[in-house]
Wavefront OBJ file of the C-alpha trace (Angstrom):
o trace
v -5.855 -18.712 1.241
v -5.476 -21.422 -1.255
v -9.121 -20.567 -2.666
v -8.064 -16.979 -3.059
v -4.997 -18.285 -5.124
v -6.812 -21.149 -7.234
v -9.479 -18.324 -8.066
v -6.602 -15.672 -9.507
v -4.750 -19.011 -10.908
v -8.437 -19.690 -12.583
v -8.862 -15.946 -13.938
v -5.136 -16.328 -15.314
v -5.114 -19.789 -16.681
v -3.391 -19.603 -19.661
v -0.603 -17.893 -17.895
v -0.183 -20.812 -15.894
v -0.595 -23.193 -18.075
v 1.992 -21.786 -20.378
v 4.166 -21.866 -17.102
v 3.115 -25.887 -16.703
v 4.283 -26.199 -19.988
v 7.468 -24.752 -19.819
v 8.148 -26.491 -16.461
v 7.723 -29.939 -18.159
v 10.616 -29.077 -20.836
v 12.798 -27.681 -18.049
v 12.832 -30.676 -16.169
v 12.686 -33.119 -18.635
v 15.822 -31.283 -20.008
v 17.269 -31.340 -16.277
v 17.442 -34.809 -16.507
v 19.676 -34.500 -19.584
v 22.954 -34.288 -17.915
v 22.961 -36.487 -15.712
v 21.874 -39.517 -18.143
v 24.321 -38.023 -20.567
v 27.263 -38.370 -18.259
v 26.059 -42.326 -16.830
v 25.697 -43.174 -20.627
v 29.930 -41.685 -21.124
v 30.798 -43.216 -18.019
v 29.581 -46.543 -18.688
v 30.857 -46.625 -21.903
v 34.331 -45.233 -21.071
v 34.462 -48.026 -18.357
v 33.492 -50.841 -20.974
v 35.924 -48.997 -23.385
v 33.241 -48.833 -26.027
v 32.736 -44.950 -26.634
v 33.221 -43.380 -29.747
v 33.897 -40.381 -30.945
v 30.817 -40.046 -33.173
v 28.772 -41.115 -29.700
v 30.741 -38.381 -28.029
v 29.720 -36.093 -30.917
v 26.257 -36.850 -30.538
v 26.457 -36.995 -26.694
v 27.869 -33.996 -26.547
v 25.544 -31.880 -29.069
v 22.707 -33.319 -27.725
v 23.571 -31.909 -24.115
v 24.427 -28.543 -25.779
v 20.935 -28.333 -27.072
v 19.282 -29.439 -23.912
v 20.948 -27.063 -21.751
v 20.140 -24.462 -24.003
v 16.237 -25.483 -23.967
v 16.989 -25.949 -20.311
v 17.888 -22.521 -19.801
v 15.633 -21.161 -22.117
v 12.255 -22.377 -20.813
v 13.646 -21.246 -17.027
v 13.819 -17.876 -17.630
v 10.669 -17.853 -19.478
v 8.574 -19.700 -16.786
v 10.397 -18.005 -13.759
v 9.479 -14.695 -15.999
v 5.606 -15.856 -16.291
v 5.391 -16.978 -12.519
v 6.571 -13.665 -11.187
v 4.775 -11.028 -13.596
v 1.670 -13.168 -12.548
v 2.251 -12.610 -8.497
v 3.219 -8.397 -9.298
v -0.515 -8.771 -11.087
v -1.798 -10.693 -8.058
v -0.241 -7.932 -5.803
v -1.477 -5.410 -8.152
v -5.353 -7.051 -8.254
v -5.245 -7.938 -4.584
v -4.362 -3.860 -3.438
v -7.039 -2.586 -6.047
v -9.685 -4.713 -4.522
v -8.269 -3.820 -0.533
v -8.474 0.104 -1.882
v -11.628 -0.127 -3.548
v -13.413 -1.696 -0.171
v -11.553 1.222 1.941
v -13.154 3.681 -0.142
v -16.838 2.204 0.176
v -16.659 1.674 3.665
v -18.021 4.181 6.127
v -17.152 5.344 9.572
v -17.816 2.722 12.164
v -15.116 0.642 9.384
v -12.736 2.760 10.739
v -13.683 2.560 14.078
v -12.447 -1.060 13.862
v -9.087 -0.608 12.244
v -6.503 1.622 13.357
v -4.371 3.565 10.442
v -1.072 1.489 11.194
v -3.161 -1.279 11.063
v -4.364 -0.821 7.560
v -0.989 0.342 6.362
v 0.475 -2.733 7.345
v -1.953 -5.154 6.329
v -1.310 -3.063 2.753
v 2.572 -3.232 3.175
v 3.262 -6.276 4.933
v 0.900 -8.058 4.996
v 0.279 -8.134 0.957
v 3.871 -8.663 0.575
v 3.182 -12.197 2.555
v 0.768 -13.202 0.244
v 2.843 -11.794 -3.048
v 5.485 -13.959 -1.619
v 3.267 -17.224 -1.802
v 1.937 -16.891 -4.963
v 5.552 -16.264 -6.455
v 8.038 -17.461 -4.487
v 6.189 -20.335 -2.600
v 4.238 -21.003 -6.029
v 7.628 -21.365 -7.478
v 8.973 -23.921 -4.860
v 5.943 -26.006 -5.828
v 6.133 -25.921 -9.287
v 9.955 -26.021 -8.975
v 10.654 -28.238 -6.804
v 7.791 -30.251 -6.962
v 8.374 -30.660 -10.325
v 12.197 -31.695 -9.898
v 10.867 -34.349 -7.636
v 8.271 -35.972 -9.434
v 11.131 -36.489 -11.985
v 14.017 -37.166 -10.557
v 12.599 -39.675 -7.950
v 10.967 -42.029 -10.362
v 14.656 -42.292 -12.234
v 16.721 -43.063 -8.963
v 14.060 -45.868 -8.775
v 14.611 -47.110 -12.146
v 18.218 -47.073 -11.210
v 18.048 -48.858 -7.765
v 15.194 -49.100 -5.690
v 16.735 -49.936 -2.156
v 19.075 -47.210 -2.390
v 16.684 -44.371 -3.144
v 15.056 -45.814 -0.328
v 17.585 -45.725 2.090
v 18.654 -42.423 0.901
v 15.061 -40.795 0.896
v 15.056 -41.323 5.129
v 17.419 -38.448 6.273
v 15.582 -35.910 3.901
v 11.916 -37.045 4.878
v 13.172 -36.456 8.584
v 14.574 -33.380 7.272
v 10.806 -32.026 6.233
v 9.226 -33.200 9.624
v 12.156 -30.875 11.390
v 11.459 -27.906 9.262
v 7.579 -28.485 9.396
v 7.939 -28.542 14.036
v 10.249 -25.685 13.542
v 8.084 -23.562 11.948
v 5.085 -24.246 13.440
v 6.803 -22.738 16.650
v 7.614 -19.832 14.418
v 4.433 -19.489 13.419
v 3.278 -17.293 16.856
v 6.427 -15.277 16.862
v 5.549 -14.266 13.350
v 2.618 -13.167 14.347
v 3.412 -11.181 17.383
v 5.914 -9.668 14.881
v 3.532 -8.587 12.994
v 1.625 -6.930 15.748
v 4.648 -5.175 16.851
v 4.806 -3.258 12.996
v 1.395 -2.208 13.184
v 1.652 -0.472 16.698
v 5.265 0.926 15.420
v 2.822 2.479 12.455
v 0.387 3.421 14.370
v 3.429 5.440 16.620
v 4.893 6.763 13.696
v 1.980 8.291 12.243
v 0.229 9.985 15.782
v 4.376 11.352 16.195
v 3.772 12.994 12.399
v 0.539 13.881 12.853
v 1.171 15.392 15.872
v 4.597 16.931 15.496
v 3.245 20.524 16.610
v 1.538 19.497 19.647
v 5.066 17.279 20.787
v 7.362 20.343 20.226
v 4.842 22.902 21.718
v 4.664 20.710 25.165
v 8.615 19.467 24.796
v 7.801 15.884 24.676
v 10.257 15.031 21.960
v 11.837 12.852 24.767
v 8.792 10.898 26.001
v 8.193 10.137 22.445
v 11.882 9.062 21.495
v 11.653 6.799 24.639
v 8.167 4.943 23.834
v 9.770 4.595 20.430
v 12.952 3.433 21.729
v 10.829 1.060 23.560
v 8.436 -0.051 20.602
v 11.784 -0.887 18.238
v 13.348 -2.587 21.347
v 10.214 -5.039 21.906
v 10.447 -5.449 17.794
v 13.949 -6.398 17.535
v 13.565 -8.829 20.427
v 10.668 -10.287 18.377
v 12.821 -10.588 15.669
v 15.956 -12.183 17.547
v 13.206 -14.808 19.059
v 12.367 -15.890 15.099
v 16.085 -15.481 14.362
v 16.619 -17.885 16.886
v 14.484 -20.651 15.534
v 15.498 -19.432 11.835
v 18.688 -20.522 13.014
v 17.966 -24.129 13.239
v 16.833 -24.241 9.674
v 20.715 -24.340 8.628
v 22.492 -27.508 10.861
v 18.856 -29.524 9.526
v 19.842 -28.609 5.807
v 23.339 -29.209 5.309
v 23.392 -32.496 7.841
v 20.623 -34.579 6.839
v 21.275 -34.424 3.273
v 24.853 -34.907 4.114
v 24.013 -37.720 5.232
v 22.077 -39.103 2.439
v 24.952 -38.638 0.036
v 27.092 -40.468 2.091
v 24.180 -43.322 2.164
v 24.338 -43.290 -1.526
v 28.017 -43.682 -2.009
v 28.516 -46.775 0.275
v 24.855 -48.488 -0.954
v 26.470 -47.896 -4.416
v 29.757 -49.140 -4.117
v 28.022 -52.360 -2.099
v 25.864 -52.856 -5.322
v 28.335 -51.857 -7.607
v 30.386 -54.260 -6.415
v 27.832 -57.459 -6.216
v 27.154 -55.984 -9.971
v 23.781 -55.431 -9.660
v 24.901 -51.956 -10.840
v 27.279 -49.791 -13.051
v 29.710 -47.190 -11.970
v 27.916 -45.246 -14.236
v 24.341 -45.753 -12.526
v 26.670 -45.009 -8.928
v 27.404 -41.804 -10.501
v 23.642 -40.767 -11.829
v 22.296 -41.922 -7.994
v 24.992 -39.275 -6.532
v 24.196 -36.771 -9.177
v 20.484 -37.211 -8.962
v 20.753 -37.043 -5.151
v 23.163 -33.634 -5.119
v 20.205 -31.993 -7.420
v 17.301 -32.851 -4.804
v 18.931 -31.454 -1.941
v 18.135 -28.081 -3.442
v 13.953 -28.800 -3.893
v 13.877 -30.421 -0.739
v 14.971 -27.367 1.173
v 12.952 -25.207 -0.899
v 10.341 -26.954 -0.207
v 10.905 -27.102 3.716
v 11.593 -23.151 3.518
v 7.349 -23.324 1.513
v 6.129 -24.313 5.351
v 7.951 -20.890 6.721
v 6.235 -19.057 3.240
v 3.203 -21.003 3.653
v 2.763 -19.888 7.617
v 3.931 -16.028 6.861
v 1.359 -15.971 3.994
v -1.512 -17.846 5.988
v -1.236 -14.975 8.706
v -0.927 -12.498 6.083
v -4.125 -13.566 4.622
v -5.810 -13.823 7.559
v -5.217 -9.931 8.219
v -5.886 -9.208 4.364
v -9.354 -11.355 4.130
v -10.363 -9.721 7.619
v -9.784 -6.673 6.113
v -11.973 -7.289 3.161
v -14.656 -9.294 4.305
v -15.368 -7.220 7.295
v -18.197 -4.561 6.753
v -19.174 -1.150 8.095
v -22.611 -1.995 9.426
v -24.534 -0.348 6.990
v -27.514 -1.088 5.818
v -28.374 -1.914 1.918
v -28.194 0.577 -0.280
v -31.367 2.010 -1.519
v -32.139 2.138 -5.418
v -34.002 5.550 -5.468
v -32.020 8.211 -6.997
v -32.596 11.778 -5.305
v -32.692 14.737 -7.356
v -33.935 17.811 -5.425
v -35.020 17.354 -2.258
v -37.823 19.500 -1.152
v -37.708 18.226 2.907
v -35.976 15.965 5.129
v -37.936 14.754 8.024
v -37.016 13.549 11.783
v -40.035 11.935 13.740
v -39.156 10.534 17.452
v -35.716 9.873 16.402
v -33.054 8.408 18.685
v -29.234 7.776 17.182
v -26.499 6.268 18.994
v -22.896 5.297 18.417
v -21.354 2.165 18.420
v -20.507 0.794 21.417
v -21.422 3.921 23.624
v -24.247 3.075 26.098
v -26.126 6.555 25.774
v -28.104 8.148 23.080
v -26.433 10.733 21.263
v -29.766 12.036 19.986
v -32.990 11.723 21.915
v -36.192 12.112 20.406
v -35.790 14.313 17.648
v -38.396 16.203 15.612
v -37.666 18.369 12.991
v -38.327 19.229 9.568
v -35.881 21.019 6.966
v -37.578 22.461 3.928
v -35.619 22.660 1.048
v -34.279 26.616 0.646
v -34.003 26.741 4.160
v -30.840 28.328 6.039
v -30.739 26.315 9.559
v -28.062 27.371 12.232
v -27.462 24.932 15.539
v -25.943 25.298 18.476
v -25.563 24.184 21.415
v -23.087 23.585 24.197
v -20.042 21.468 23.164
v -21.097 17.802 23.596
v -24.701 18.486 23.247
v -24.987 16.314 19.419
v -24.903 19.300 16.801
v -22.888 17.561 14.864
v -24.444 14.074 15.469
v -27.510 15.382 13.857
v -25.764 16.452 10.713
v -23.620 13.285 10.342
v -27.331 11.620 10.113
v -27.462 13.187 6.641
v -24.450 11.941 5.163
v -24.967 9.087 6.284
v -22.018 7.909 7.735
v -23.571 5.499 10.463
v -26.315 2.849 10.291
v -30.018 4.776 10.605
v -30.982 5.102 14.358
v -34.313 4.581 16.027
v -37.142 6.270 14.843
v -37.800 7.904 11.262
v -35.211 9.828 9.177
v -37.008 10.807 5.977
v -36.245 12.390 2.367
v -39.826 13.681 0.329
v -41.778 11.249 2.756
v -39.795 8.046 1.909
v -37.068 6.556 4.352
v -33.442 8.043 4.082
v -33.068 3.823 3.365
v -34.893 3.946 0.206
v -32.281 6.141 -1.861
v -28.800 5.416 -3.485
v -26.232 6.814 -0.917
v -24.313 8.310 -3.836
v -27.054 10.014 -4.723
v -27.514 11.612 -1.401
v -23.829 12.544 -0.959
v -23.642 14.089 -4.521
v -26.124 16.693 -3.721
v -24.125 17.357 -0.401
v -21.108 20.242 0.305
v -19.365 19.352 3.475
v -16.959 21.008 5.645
v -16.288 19.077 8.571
v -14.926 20.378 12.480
v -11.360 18.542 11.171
v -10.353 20.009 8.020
v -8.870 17.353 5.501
v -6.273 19.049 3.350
v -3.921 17.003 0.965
v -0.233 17.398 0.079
v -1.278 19.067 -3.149
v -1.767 22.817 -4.470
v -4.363 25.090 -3.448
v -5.951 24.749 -6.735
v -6.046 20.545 -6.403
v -7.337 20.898 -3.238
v -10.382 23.404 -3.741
v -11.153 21.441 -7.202
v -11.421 18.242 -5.192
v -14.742 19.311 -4.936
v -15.667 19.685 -8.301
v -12.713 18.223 -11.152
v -14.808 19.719 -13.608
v -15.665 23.049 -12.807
v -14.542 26.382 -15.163
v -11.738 28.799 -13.676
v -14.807 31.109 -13.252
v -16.528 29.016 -10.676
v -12.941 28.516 -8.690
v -12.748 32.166 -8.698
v -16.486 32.284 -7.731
v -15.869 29.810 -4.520
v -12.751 31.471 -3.409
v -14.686 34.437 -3.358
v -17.367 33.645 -1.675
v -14.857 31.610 1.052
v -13.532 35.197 1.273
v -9.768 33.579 0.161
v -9.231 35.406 -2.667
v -6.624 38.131 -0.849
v -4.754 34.959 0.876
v -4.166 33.606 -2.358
v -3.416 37.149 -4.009
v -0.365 37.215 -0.928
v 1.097 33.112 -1.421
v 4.014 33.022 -3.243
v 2.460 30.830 -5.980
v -0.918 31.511 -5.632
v -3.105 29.176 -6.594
v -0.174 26.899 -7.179
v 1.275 26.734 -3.792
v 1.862 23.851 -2.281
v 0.324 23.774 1.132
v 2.248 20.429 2.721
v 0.314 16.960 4.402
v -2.623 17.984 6.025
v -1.880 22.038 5.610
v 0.829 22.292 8.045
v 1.928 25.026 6.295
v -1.454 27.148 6.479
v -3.042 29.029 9.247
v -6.056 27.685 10.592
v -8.336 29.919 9.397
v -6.865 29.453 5.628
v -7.597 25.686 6.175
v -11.058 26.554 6.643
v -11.651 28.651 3.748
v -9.733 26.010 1.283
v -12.565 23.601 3.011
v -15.473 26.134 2.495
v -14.455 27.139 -1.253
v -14.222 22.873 -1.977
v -17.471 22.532 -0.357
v -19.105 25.903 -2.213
v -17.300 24.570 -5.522
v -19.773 21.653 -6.068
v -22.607 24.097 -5.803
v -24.585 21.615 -3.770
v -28.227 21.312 -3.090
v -27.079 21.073 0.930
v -24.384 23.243 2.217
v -23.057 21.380 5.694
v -20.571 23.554 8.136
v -19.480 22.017 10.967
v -17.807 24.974 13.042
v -16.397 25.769 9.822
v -15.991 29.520 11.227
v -14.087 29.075 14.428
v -10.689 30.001 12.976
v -11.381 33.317 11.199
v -11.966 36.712 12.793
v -14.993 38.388 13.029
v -14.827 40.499 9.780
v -13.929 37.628 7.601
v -17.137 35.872 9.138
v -19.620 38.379 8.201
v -17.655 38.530 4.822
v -18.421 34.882 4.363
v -21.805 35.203 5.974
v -22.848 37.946 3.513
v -21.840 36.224 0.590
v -23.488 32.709 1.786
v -26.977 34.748 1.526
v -26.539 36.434 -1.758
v -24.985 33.520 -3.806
v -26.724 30.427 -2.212
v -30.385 32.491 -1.561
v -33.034 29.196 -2.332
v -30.505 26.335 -1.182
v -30.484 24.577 1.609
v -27.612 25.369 4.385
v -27.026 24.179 8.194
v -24.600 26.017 9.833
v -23.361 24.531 13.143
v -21.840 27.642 15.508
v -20.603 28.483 18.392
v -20.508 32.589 17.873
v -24.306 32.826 17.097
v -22.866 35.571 14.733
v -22.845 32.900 12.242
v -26.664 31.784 12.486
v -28.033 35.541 13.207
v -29.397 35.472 9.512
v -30.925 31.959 9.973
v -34.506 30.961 8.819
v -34.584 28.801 11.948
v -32.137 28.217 14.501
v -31.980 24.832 16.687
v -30.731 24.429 20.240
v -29.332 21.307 21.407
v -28.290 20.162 24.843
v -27.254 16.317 25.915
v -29.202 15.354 22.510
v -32.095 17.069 22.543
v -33.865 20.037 20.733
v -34.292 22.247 23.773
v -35.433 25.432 22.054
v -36.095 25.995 18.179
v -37.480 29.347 16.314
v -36.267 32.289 14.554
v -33.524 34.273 15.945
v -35.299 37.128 16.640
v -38.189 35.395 18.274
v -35.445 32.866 20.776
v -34.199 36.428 21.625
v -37.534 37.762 23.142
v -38.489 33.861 24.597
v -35.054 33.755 27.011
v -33.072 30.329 27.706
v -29.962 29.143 26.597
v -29.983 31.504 23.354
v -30.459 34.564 25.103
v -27.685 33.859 27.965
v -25.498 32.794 25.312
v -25.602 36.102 22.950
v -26.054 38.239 26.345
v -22.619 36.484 27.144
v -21.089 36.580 23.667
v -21.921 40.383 23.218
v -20.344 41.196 26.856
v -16.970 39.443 25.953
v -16.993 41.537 22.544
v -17.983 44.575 24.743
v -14.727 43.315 26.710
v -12.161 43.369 23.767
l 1 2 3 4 5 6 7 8 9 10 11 12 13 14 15 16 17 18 19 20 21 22 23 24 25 26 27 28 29 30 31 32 33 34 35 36 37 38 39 40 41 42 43 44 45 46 47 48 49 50 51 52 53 54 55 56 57 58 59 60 61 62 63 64 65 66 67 68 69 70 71 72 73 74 75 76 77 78 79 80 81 82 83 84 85 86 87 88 89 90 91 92 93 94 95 96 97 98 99 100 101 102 103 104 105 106 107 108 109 110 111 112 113 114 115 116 117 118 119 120 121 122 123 124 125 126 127 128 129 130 131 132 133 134 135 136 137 138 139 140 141 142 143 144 145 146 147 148 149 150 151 152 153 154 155 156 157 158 159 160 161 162 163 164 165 166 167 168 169 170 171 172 173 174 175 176 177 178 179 180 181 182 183 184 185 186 187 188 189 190 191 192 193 194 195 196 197 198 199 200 201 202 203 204 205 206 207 208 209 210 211 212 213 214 215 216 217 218 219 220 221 222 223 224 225 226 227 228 229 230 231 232 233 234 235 236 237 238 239 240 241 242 243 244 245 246 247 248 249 250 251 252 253 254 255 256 257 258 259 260 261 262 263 264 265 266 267 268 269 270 271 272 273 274 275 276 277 278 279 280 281 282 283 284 285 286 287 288 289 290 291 292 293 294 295 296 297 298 299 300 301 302 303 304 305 306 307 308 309 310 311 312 313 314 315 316 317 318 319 320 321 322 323 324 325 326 327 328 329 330 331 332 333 334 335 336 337 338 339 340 341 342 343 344 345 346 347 348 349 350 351 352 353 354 355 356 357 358 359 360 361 362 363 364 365 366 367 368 369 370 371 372 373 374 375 376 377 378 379 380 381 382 383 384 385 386 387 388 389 390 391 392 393 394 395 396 397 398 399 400 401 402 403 404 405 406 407 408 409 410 411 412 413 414 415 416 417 418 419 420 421 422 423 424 425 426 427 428 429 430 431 432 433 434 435 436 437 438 439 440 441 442 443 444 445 446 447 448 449 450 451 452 453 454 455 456 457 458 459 460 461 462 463 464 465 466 467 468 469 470 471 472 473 474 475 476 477 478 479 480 481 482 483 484 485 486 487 488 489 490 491 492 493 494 495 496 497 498 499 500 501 502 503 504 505 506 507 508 509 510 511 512 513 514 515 516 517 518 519 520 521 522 523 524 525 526 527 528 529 530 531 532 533 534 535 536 537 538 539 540 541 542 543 544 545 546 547 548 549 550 551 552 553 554 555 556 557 558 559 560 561 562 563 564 565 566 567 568 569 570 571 572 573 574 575
């Protein structure tokens, strides 16, 4: 943690050493009153003030509490734009790793998770570097002035004094070291309250459609319950902070006032110096606290930081990026290749062999389960390369940019990702730049265009988090015309048909062969409707290619195919 702050204190050093500045006038003019009202004191007592040295006493403390107050406001005004930057620097660089990383990141993280180590969890560190920096700087710097002066003054009673508040720190400091697992468990709670919270939105539909509003208000009722306690538990030992404060330092004033008068009245020294000792003691109660309350900031901020830096410096497996760039691919190659997930204990894919020419239309099905759309995740590379070879043009998939790869890519996954935006945003996700004739062109070709033609806004309408507000089948279009959009080299559906009806199928089927006729498409299907136009069609089961040809010619062989479209047609016989 402190190396992460001494590196963003390096990058802003003239910041903070205009703020080191600053701090040396403000507590050099701190001092001012104090010494100011010793000097009138003594004087008064002696009966030899003046009233040109009250004059000049009394200007002089006008100008330093004016400086005083004046260089506070500017360094507490430095300190804390320099921790919103920090927060600011520290959430760009979080954001920017989320984007890079691929799925099996994810796999490691849940959503709550993530949210609070973004919420929380940079809020811990954004309170070190400004408030716990300022108790440092602040108080630190109050001590290292105000000490040496009480010594000047009197030695032994600076001593005596400096007992109750050292006990004071080694209090705070056991204190919050037992604090330091509650906070922590605390923290644990808020991430699977987040985690709650956003299945319950997510899955609002589902919980209404099966009545389980109650189950869920229970396990909530239950989360928040367990949270609270966690809270009352570090309330508890918060609560402790308070009799340490006020008594110990309590005591040390009272230390001061009878080693004083004893001295004072031996004469070894002057009301006046009495009075600075008391004064100089009031103003350290306030840095010592603070800086007992930096253990509780510094053990919040060391767990936060712990979350954050795990967060960052853990990795997604991947291998190294390649430094080819691909333009047009004319084939991608699978020899003997094997591909498993993380932490499963069985292939997914089992001795693949296949070859996709470039201009080819592929379709593949399969039983659910069986890896269809295993195989295409292998070309957007979304997991770390599996046994065997995976090749683009007769080089390893390894040897090109991944950019490159997913830029010539148009992908419309099984789960259809739809933001809180417009219709329009969302299709032009997929290409920012294109003309109003290729978003027409798409939406055409998604078969959309009478759907948007019938929304009250058209193209504007808003179609609420994660299209709750659509049909399925309108989901899946907006995906398809996104994906078609980009005009890519490799056109990817993943069951991207499932949710329309038959017509709108061959409408989107038919336009698929006329528009993209001499690019590459894989289709993934469970109506073989959808791959009956095909150059090739695969056929998986539990991994493996089981049967591969042209429609027409798995038709005439038998297997799987033909019981499947024997089955299909007799069900649309049915209806």
């Amino acid at each position: 943690m402190f190396g992460l702050i001494w590196s963003y204190m390096r990058q802003h050093k003239w910041r903070y050493l205009w703020v080191a500045i600053l701090l040396v006038v403000y507590d050099v003019t701190l001092l001012v009153p104090t010494q100011v009202t010793q000097r009138l004191v003594d004087q008064l007592s002696q009966q030899s003030l003046t009233q040109e040295r009250l004059v000049s006493d009394i200007a002089f403390l006008a100008v330093a509490t004016l400086v005083n107050y004046g260089s506070a406001h500017l360094w507490h005004y430095q300190l804390f734009q320099g921790s919103v930057t920090f927060k600011f620097d520290l959430q760009q660089q979080a954001f920017a790793k989320l984007i890079r990383m691929r799925t099996p990141f994810y796999e490691k993280f849940r959503s709550g998770d993530i949210l609070t180590r973004f919420s929380t969890d940079v809020g811990g560190l954004l309170e070190v570097i400004g408030y716990g920096l300022m108790i440092v700087v602040y108080a630190g710097g109050m001590i290292a002035f105000i000490l040496p002066a009480m010594l000047v003054l009197s030695w032994q009673v600076t001593l005596v004094a400096m007992l109750p508040m050292l006990l004071m720190m080694v209090l705070m400091y056991m204190i919050s070291r037992k604090q330091d697992q509650l906070i922590d468990d605390n923290r644990e709670a808020v991430a699977q309250l987040n985690n709650e919270v956003l299945e319950a939105i997510e899955g609002v539909q589902v919980t209404r459609a099966y009545s389980k509003k109650a189950v869920q208000e229970k396990q909530f009722r239950k989360r928040t319950q367990t949270l609270a306690e966690t809270g009352n538990r570090i309330g508890d030992w918060q609560s402790l902070y308070n009799p340490v404060v006020v008594t110990l330092p309590g005591i040390s004033t009272v230390e001061v006032l009878w080693l004083g008068a004893h001295f004072l009245q031996k004469g070894a020294i002057s009301l006046g110096q009495v009075l600075a000792l008391q004064l100089y003691m009031v103003s350290l109660i306030e840095p010592f606290w603070m800086i007992a309350d930096l253990l509780l900031v510094y053990q919040t901020g060391k767990t936060s930081f712990e979350k954050i830096h795990e967060l960052i410096e853990t990795g997604d497996d991947m291998e190294a990026d390649g430094q080819l760039v691909l333009t047009k691919p004319q084939t991608y190659a699978f020899e003997n290749y094997q591909f498993t997930y993380p932490q499963a204990e069985r292939y997914s894919l089992l001795g693949i062999n296949w070859v996709l020419q470039a201009g080819q239309t592929v379709g593949i099905v399969g039983k659910t389960g069986s890896g269809k759309t295993t195989l295409v995740r292998q070309f957007l590379r979304q997991y770390p390369l599996g046994q065997g070879a995976f090749t683009i043009d007769g080089r390893s998939v390894l040897d090109y940019r991944r950019r490159s790869i997913e830029t010539l890519i148009g992908y419309v996954p099984q789960e259809h990702v739809l933001f809180s935006k417009s219709v329009r945003d969302n299709i032009l996700l997929g290409n920012p730049a294109a003309s109003a004739q290729d978003l027409a062109a798409a939406i055409e070709m998604a078969a959309f265009t009478e759907d948007v033609e019938r929304m009250a806004d058209g193209l504007e309408t808003m179609i609420g988090e994660r299209g709750l507000s659509i049909s399925g089948g309108q989901k899946q279009r907006i995906s398809i015309a996104r994906a078609l959009i980009r005009q890519p080299e490799l056109l990817i559906l993943d069951d991207s048909l499932s949710a329309v009806d038959a017509k709108t199928e061959r409408q989107i089927i038919q336009r698929l062969q006329e528009e993209r006729r001499g690019k590459t498409n894989l289709i993934i299907a469970h109506r073989l409707s959808a791959v009956h136009h095909a150059d090739w069609v695969l056929v998986l089961d539990d991994g493996q290619i089981i049967e591969e040809g042209r429609p027409a010619d798995l038709l005439a062989a038998g297997g799987w195919y033909v019981d499947q479209y024997n089955r299909q047609q007799t069900q649309k016989g049915g209806q």
